[in-house]
N, C-alpha and C positions, 0 to 999 in steps of 0.2 A: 167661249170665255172672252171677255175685254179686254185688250191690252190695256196695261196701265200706263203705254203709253197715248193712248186712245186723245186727242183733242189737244194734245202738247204742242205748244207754240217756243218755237224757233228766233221769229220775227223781230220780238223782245230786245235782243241785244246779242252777241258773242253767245254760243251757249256753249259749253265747256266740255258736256256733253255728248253733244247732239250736231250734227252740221245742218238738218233739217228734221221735219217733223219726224221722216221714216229713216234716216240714215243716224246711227250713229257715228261718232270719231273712232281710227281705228285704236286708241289708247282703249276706250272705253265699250270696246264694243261686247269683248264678255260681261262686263258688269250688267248691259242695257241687257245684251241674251237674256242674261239669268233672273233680272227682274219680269222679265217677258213672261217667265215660267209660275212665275209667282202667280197665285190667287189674291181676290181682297183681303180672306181674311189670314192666310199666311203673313202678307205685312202688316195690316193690324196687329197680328199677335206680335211681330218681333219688332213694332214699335211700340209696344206694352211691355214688349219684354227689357228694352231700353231703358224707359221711364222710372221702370223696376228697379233696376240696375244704376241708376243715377240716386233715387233713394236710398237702396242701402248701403250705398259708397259714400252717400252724404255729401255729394259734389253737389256744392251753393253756390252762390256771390251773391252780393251785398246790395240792392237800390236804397237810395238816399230819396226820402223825399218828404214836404211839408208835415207828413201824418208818421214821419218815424223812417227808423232802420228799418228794410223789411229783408228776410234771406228770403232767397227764392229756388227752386232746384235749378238748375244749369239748363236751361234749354238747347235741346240736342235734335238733329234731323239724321235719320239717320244711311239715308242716300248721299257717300261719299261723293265728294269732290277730287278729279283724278289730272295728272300733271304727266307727258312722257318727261323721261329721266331724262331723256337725249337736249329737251328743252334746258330742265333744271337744270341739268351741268352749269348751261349756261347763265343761268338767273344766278346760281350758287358763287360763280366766278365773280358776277357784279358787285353781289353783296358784301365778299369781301373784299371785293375794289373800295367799296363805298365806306365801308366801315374803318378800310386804314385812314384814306383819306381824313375822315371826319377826328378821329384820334391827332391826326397830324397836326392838324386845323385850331384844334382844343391845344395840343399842347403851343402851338407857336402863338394864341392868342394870349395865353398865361406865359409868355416868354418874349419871343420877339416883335410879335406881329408882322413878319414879312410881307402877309399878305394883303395886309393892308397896305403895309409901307409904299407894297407893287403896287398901287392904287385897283386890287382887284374888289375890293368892298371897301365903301364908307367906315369910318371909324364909329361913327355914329350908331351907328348898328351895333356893336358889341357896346361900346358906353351906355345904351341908353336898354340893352336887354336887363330882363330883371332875373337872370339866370348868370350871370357875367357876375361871378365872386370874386371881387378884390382879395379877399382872403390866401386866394390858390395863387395868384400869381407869383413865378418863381419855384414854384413846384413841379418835381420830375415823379410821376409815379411809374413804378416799375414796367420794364418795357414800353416804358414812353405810352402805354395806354391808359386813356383816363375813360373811356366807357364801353365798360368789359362785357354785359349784356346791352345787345340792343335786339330789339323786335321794329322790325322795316314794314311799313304796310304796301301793300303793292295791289295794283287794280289794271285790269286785263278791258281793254277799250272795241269799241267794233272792230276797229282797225284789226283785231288779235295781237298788239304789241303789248306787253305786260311793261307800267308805268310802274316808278317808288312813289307813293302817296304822301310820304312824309315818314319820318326818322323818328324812333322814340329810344330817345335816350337817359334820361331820367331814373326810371324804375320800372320797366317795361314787365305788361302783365301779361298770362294767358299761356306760358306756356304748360301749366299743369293741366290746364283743359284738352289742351291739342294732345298730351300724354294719356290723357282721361277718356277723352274721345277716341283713340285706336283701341283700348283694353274695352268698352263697350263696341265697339262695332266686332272686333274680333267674338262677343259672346253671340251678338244677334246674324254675322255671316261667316260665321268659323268657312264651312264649306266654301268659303270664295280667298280664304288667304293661303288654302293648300293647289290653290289650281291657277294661281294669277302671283307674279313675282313682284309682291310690292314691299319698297323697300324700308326697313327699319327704323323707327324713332327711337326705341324703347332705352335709347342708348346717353340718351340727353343727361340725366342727373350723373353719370360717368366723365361726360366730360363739362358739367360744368366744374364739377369735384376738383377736377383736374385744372382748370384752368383757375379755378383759385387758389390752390394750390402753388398755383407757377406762380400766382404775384405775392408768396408768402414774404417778409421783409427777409426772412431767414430759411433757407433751403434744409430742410434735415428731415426725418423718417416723424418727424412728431406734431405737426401742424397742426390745428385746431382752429376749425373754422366752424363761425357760429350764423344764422340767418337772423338779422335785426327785424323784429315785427313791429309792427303801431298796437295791435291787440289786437284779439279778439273782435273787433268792433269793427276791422276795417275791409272793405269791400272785397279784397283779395287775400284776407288771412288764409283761408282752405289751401290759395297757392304757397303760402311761408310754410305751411305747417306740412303739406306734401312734399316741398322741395327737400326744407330738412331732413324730414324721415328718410325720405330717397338717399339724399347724400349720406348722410349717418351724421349729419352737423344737427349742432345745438339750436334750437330755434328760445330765442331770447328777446323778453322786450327791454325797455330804454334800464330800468330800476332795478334790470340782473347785472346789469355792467356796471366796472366802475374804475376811473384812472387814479393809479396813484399817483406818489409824488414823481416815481419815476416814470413817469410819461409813459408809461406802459398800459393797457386794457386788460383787466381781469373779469371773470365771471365767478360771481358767487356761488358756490355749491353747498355740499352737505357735509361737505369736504375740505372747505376752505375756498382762499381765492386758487385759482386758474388763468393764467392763461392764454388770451384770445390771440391769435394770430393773423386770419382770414376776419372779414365783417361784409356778407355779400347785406346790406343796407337796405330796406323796403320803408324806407323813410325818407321822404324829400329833405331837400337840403334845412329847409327853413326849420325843420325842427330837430335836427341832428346834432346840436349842441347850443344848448341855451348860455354857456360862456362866448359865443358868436354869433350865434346866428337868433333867432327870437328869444328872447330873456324868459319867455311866460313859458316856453314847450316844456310838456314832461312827459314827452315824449322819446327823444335824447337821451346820451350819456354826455355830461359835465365833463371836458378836458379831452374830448373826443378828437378835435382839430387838433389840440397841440399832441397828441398821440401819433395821427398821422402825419401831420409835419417831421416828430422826430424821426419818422422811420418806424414806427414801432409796430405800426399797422398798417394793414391792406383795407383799404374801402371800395367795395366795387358795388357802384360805379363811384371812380370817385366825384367829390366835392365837384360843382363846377363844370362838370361836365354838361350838363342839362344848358348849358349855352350855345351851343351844338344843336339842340332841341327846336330851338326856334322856329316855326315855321317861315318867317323871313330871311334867316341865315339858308335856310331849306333851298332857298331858288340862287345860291352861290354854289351849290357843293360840285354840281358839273366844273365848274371854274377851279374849286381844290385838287379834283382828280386830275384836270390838267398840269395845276401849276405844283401839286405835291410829289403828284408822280410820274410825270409826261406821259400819262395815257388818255386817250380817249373813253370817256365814258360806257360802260357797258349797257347799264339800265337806264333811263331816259327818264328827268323829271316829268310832270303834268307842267307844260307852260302854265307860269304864273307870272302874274301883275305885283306890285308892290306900291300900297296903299299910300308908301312913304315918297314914290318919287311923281312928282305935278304930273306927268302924261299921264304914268299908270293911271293915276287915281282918275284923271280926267275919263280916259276910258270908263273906267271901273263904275264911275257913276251916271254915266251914261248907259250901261249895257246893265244894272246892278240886277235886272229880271229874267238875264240869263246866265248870270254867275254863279257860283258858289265862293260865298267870304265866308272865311275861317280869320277867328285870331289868333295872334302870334304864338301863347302859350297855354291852350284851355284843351281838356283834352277829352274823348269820351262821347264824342259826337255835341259838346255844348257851346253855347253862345257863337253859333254858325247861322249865315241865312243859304238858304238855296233855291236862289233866286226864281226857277222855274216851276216849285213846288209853294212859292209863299203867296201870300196875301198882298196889294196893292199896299196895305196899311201897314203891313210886315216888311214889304221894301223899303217905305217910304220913312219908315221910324228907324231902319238898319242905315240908311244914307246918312240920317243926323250924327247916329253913333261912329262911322265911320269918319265924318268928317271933325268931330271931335278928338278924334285918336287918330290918325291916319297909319302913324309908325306900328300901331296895334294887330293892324289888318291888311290879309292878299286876298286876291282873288284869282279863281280860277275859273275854267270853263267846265258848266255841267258835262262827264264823261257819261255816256251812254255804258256801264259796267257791264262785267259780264255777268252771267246767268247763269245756273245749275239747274236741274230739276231738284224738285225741293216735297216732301211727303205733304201735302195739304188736305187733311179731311179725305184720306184714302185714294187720292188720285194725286200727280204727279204735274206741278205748277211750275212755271222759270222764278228764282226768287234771285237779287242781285246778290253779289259775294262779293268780296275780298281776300286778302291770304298776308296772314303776319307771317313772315320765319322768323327765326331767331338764331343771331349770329353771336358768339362768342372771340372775345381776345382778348390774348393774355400770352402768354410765349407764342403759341399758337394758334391758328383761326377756326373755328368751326360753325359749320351753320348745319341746321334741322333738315335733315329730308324732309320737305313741306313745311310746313308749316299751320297754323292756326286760320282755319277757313272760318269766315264768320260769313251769316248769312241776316240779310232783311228777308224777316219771317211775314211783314206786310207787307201787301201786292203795291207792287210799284215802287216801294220805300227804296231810297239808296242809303237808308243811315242802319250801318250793322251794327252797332255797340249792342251790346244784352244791357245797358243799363236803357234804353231808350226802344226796347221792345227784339232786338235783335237776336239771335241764337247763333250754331255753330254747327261743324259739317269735319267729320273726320276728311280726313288729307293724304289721297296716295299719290305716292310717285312710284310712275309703274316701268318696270325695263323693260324693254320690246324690243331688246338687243336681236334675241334670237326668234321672234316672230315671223 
């Protein structure tokens, strides 16, 4: 019989799996056993039997494109992606290094600005972001945190250093799928979760419960927390409409809510008004109140800001936070962990350039065909060049744009990511990855066991978004305590 692992290339990058063609990692070395054992059509069938199972759980998202809305099933691989625990501790520590920090950062930008004042960033940079709300400044939301979900991208280089890729703090998506993705892999290798001690996610809608919960304006036994959606229509409703079921919260769009005179948020029922306490938001700022922010959104609830001004509401994440998000403010946040908390950073940015300052850019346009420039605030894998994969005429037109914006754009150096084996047409390919977790805070910190592995499902691709061809890869963290 063939191994499946028969012709498996190493060479590629980091592979996660594998230290060489014939050696596995010792994290991963039951998993590789057991696929060893497997026939072709044994995983055939239990990647048919996956496909199945993404069907009739009706796990979709949404691509936007010229010819329409289109849903699509969730593309899934279903050879995990495997992390020792003894690492994660330490990745786990970082993240909520990073995330108080960035909280800190947000609220002294909507208050004092110390850290500008300590000339550690341009002022320029927060003024001239299009995420920086005048609106919030002045505002203390509870436990000084203003963004209570966040999803960290992180990327594992040759080196084997695991980098933060960039900070999503806005409306951070995917963690229903990395929930989605353990309940389908448990159906297609039950047999490997009774003999291998990997550790728990299933635990996520508990505490996010809990942590919205803690930022209620009013502590008592009766909270009522509801999930703000866009509709039906938008790319990640499957995740609104999961998370609430999970919590037992009300999943609501903008025209079930409504503030009266007393500054307070109600929800319509059958029953009368209600209500709202909690608002975990899956609405960008710009359409979250049309008395503030875009006149035209009807998408929004009318008198939403002045609700949570008075107190009267929880919005997480709050308002404002998404300035924080920037990928420019991105290449300071080593400098906040310093100066917020006197520690040395635990996870290590991607060196970056900034478009905005004369050398960077000098650089930047000089090298631009061995870059990757990302803009400041676009998210999803778009309006990026990567400079080793483009076109002469595709650099040559990204220079123009850059040099029309400058403040818009950083640049970094192509990472060589790493690699997983990845299920290709019955045999077993290196496909590049990534890994979201997702950290909560609110009285207290939590972050995922793993997190949301995504994978370029094209050979060679390093862009893993599902909206640009990408798929996903369930996430264990495994203990090897007692191995």
């Amino acid at each position: 019989m063939k191994s499946i692992w028969e012709n498996y290339k190493t060479d590629v990058a980091y592979d996660e799996l594998m230290y060489s063609e014939f050696q596995s990692r010792p994290v991963s070395h039951q998993l590789c056993r057991y696929l060893d054992t497997l026939k072709k059509d044994d995983i055939e069938k239990r990647k048919n039997a996956a496909e199945l199972a993404i069907m009739e759980m009706g796990i979709s998202f949404t691509v936007y494109s010229d010819e329409g809305n289109i849903d699509r099933a969730w593309p899934f691989d279903i050879i995990p992606r495997i992390i020792d625990a003894r690492e994660w501790r330490i990745i786990e520590k970082g993240l909520k290094q990073r995330l108080t920090a960035l909280n800190c950062f947000i609220s002294d930008v909507y208050g004092e600005q110390a850290f500008i004042k300590a000339g550690k960033m341009p002022s320029e940079i927060v003024n001239s972001s299009k995420n920086f709300r005048k609106e919030c400044v002045g505002m203390k939301p509870k436990h000084n945190v203003w963004a209570n979900i966040c999803g960290t991208d992180l990327v594992r280089d040759k080196d084997g250093i695991m980098y933060v890729l960039e900070d999503n703090l806005r409306v951070p998506s995917g963690v229903s799928y990395m929930l989605e993705n353990r309940v389908i892999t448990k159906r297609v290798f039950p047999e490997l979760f009774q003999d291998i001690d990997i550790l728990p996610i299933d635990d996520y809608p508990t505490h996010l419960h809990d942590m919205l919960t803690s930022i209620a304006p009013h502590q008592n036994d009766q909270v009522t927390c509801a999930v703000l959606t866009p509709g039906i229509y938008n790319s990640a409703y499957f995740e609104h409409a999961y998370l609430a079921q999970q919590m037992g919260a009300q999943l609501v769009e903008g025209n079930d809510l409504v503030v009266n005179d007393d500054d307070c948020v109600y929800m319509k029922t059958i029953r009368g008004l209600e209500k709202v306490d909690v608002i975990y938001r899956r609405i960008d700022d710009d359409f979250l109140d049309p008395e503030v922010f875009r006149k035209d959104s009807t998408l929004g609830v009318p008198g939403l800001m002045r609700a949570w001004k008075a107190g009267n509401v929880a919005l997480a994440n709050a308002p404002g936070a998404g300035v924080a998000d920037d990928k420019v403010v991105y290449a300071y946040v080593p400098e906040m962990i310093r100066y917020y908390l006197n520690e040395e950073p635990i996870l290590p940015n991607v060196p970056t350039y900034l478009c905005s300052n004369p050398e960077h850019l000098e650089y930047v346009l000089e090298h631009l065909a061995e870059l990757v420039v990302k803009p400041a605030n676009e998210s999803g894998g778009y309006g990026m060049l990567v400079g080793p994969h483009a076109t002469a005429k595709e650099v040559e037109n990204f220079r123009e744009i850059i040099q029309k914006d400058p403040r818009n754009y950083i640049a970094q150096p192509t990472l060589s990511i790493s690699t997983a084996p990845t299920l290709c047409k019955s045999k077993l390919e290196p496909r590049h990855i990534d890994l979201r977790p997702f950290i909560l805070q609110g009285e207290d910190t939590f972050v995922t066991a793993g997190g949301l592995t995504r994978v370029a499902l094209k050979k060679g691709s390093l862009v893993v978004n599902s909206s640009q061809g990408g798929g996903s890869k369930d996430t264990w963290i495994i203990n090897m305590e007692d191995k």
